[in-house]
C-alpha positions as CSV (number, residue, x, y, z in Angstrom):
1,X,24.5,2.4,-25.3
2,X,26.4,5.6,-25.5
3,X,27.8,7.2,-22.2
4,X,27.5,10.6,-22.5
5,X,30.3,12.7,-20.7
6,X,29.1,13.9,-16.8
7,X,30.2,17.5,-17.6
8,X,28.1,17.6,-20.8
9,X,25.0,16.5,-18.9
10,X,25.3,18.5,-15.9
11,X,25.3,21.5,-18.7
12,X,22.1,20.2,-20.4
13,X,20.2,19.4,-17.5
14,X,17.7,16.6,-18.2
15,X,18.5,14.8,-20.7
16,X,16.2,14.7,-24.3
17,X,16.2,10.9,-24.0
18,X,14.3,11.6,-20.5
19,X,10.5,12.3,-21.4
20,X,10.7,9.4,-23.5
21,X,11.9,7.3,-21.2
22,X,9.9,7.9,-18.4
23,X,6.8,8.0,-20.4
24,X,8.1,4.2,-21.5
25,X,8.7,2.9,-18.1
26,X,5.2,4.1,-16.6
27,X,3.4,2.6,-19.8
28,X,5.1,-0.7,-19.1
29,X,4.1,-0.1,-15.3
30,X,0.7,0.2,-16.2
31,X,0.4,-3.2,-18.6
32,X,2.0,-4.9,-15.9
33,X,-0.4,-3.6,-13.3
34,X,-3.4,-4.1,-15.6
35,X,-2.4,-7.5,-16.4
36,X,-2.1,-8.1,-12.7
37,X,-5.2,-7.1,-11.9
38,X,-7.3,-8.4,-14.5
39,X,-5.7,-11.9,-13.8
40,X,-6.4,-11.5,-9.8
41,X,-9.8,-10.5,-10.3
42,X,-11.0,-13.4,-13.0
43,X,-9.3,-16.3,-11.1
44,X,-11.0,-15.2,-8.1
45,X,-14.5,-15.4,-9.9
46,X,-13.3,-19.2,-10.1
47,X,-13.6,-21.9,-7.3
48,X,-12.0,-24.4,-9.8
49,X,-9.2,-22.1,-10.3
50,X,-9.1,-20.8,-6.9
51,X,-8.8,-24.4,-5.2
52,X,-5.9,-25.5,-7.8
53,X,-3.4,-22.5,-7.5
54,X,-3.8,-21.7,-3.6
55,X,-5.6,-24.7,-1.9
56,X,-2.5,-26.6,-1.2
57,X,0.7,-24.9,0.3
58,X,2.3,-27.1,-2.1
59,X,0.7,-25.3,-5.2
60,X,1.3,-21.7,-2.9
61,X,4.6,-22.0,-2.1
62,X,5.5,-23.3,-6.3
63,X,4.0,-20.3,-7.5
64,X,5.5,-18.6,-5.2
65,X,9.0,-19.5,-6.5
66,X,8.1,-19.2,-9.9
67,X,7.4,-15.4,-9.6
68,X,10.7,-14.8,-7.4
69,X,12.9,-16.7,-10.1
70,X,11.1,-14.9,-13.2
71,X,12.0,-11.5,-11.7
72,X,15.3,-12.6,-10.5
73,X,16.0,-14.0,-14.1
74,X,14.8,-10.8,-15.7
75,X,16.5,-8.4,-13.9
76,X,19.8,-10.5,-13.5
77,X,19.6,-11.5,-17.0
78,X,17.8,-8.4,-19.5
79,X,20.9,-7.2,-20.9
80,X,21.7,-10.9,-22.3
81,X,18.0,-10.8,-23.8
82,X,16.1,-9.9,-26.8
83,X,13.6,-7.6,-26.2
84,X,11.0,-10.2,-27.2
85,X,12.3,-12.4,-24.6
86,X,12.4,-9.4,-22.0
87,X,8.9,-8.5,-23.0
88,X,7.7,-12.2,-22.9
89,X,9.4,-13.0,-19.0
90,X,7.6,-9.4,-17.9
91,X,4.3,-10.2,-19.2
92,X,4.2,-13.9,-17.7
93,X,5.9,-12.8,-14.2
94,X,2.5,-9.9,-14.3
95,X,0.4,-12.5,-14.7
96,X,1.8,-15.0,-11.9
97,X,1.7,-12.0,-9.8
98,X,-1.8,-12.2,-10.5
99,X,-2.4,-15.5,-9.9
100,X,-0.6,-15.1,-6.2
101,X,-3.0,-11.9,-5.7
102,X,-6.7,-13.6,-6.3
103,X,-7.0,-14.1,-3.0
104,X,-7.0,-10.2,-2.5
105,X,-10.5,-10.4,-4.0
106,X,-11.8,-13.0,-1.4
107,X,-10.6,-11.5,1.8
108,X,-11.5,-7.9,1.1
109,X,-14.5,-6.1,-0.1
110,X,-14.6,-4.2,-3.3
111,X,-15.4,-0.8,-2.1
112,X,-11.7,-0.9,0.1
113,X,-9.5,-2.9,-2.5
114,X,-10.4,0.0,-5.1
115,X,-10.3,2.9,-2.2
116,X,-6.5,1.4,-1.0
117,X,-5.9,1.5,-5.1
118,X,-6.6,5.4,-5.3
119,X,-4.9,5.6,-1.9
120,X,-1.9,3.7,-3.7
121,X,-2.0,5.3,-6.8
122,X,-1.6,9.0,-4.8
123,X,0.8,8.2,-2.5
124,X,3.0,6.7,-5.7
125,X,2.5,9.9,-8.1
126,X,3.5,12.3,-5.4
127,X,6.2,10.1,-4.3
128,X,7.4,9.4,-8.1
129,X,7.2,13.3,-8.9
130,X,9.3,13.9,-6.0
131,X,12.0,11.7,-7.2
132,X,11.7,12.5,-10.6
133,X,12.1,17.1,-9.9
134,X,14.4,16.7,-6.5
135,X,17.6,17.7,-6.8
136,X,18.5,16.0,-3.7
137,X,20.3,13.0,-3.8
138,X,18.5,10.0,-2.3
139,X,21.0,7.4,-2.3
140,X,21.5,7.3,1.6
141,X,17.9,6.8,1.8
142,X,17.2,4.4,-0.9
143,X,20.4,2.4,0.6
144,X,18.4,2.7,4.0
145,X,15.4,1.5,2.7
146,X,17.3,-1.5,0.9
147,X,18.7,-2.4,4.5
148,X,15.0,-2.2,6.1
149,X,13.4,-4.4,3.1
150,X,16.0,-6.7,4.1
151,X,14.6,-7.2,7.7
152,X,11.2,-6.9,6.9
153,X,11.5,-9.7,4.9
154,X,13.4,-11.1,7.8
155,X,10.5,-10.3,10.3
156,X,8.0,-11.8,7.9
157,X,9.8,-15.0,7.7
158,X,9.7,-15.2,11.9
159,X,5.6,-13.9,11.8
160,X,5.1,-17.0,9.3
161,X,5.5,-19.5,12.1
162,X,4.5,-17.2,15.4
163,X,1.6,-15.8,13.8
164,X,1.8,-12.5,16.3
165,X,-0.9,-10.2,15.2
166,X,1.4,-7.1,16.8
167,X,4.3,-7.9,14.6
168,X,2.2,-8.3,11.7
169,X,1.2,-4.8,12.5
170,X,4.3,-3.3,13.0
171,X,5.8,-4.8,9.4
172,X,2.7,-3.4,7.4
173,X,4.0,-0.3,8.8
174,X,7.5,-0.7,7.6
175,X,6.1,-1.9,4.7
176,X,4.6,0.7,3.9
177,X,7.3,3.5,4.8
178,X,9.6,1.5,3.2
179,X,8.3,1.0,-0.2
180,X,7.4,5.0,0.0
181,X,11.0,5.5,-0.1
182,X,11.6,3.3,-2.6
183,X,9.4,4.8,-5.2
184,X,10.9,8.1,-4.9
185,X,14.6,6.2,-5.1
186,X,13.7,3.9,-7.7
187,X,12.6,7.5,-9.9
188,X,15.2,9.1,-9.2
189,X,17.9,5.9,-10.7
190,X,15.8,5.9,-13.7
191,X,15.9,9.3,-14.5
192,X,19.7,9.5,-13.8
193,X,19.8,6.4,-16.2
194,X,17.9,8.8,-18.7
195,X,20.4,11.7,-18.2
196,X,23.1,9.7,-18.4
197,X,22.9,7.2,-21.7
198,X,21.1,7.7,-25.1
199,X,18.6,5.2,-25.1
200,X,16.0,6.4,-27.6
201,X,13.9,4.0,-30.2
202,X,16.5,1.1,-29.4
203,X,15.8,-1.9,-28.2
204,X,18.5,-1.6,-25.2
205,X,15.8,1.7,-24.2
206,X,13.0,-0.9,-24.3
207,X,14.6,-3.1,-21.6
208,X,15.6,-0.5,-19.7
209,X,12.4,0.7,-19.5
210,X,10.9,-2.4,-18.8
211,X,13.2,-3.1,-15.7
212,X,12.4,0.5,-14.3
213,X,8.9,-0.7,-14.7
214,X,9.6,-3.5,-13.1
215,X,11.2,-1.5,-10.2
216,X,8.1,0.8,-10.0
217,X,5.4,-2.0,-10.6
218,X,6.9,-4.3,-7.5
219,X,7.2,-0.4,-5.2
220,X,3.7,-0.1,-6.0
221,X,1.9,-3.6,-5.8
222,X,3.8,-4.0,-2.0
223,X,2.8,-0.5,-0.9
224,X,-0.6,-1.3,-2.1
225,X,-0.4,-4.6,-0.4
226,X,0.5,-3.5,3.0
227,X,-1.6,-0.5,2.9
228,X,-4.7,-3.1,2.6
229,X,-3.3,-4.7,5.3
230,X,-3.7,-2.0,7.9
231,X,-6.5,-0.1,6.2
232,X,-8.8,-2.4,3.9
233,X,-12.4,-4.3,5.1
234,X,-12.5,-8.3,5.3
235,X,-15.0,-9.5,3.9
């Protein structure tokens, strides 16, 4: 990839690379996403399935560290890549997500999975647009939502073994503020990336694109997530 000099760039604005980018990483976003939820939805329909993947901590906790080493791998590891493999590790770590989300579909009623989905989806665009068109930087609060996913993950950890309804409350609300912040951060890096490094019709593009997606797609599945914590219907 080319580096384009700062001067240059600040001259031309957005970059022509930039559209195409963007339109890239969203359209990766949204396989990922559908994969997800088709995945989710179908193993759900199955008790067979259902009892395999998430009847046994055992089973829950492997699949669980199966999806955080895929993404770890990819993003730690996509510049090494082919773009076939990049691709392949994406599509596989969608669909695990979607085996670790089924049970989305047995605790909560249609009507408020798809009404938190809308919810998700609008709260995302606005948040995405914003980061795309401000000319504000958001480092400070991307760096400050970094630190706060850091000890919500911390929190969740403790709520694991103490169980405290209150605390559970209080994360889905960090969660959710926190993953807000990140959407419009995570933007605003891959449109600098854009601005700043020719990456049309290349295959080096392609896996930058997918690991924007891959930024965006995990912003959007935890806001949606702790969103239908606080506001969805058990079934």
């Amino acid at each position: 990839m080319n580096s384009y000099d700062d001067a240059n760039v600040m001259n031309r604005g957005l970059s022509i690379n930039m559209p195409g980018l963007m339109k890239d990483v969203y359209a990766w976003m949204a396989i990922a996403l559908l994969i997800t939820g088709f995945t989710a939805y179908n193993v759900a329909q199955s008790p067979f399935l259902m009892s395999l993947l998430l009847g046994s901590r055992l089973s829950m906790w492997m699949l669980l560290i199966a999806t955080v080493a895929l993404v770890w791998h990819l993003s730690s590891s996509v510049s090494r890549m082919s773009l076939r493999a990049a691709t392949t590790v994406f599509i596989v770590y969608s669909i695990l997500n979607g085996l670790t989300m089924a049970s989305v579909f047995i605790v909560y009623t249609m009507t408020s999975i798809a009404s938190v989905f809308f919810v998700t989806a609008g709260t995302f665009a606005v948040m995405s647009v914003y980061g795309t068109l401000t000319k504000t930087d958001l480092s400070r609060m991307g760096n400050l939502c970094l630190m706060g996913l850091f000890g919500l993950i911390l929190a969740t950890v403790v709520n694991f073994f103490f169980d405290n309804s209150m605390l559970e409350l209080l994360i889905s609300y960090a969660g959710i503020l926190i993953f807000t912040g990140l959407t419009a951060y995570d933007t605003q890096q891959i449109r600098r990336i854009a601005e700043t490094h020719d990456t049309s019709a290349t295959d080096a593009g392609q896996k930058i694109a997918i690991i924007g997606a891959l930024s965006l797609y995990l912003d959007f599945i935890n806001l949606f997530l702790y969103l239908l914590r606080i506001a969805g219907d058990r079934k």
